[in-house]
C-alpha positions as CSV (number, residue, x, y, z in Angstrom):
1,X,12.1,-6.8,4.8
2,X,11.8,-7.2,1.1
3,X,10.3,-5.3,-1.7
4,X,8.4,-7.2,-4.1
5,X,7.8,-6.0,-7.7
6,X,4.0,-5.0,-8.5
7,X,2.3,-5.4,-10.6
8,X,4.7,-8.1,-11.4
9,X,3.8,-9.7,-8.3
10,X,0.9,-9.9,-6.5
11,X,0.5,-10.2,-2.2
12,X,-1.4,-14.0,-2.4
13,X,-3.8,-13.0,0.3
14,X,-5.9,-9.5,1.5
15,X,-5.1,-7.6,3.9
16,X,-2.6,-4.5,5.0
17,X,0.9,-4.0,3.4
18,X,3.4,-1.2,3.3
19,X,3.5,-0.1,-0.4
20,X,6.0,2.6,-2.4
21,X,3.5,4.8,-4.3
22,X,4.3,7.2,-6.7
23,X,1.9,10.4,-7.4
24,X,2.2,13.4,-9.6
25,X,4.1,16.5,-7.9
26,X,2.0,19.4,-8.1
27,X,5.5,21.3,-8.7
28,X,6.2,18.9,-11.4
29,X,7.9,15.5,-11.4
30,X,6.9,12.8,-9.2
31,X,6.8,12.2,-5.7
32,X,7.6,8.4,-4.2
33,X,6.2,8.0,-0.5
34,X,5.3,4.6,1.5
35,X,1.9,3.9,2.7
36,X,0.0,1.1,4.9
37,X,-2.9,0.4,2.5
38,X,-5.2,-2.9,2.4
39,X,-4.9,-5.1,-0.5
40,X,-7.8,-6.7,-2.2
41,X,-7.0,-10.3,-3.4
42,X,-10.4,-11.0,-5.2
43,X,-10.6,-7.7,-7.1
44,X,-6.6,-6.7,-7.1
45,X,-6.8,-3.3,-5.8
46,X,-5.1,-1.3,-3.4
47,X,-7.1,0.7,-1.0
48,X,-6.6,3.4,1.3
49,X,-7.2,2.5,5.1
50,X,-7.3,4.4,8.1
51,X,-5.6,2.4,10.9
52,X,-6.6,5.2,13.3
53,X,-9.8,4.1,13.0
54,X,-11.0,1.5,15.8
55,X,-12.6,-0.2,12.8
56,X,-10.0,-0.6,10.7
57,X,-11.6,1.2,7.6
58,X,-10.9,0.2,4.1
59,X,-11.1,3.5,2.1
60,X,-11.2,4.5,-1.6
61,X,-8.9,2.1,-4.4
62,X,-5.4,4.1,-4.6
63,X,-5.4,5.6,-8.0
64,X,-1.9,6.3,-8.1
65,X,1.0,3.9,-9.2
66,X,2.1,1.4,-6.8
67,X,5.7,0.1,-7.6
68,X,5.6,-2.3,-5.0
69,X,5.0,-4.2,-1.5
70,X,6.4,-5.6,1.5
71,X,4.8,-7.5,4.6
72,X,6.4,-9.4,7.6
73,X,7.6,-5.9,8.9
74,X,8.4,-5.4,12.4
75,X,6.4,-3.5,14.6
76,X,8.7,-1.5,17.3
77,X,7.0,-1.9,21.0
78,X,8.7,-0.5,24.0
């Protein structure tokens, strides 16, 4: 797996990446989590998605900063 910059670097097609997102702490500071959002190629946002969902469901555009992306992650299966 490999981290790519953003927004230095772009995914080159939609669809669903894990992203390092960074939000305000409501303590103070920041707080850095990952997240499996969908990316928009045509309009370049990120948006929340709930996988749960049999549907798939592409939420609201992530307001918070996204530092960067990774695909080609293995799924674990047993």
């Amino acid at each position: 797996m490999k981290w790519n910059d953003y927004p230095e670097n772009h995914p080159l097609e939609s669809g669903t990446y894990l992203i390092s997102v960074t939000k305000p702490y409501k303590g103070g500071g920041d707080f850095t989590f990952k997240y499996v959002a969908y990316y928009n190629h045509k309009t370049n946002e990120w948006h929340k998605q709930n996988l749960f969902d049999e549907n798939d469901e592409v939420l609201e555009v992530i307001q918070h900063r996204i530092n960067g992306w990774a695909s080609d992650i293995p799924i674990y299966l047993r």
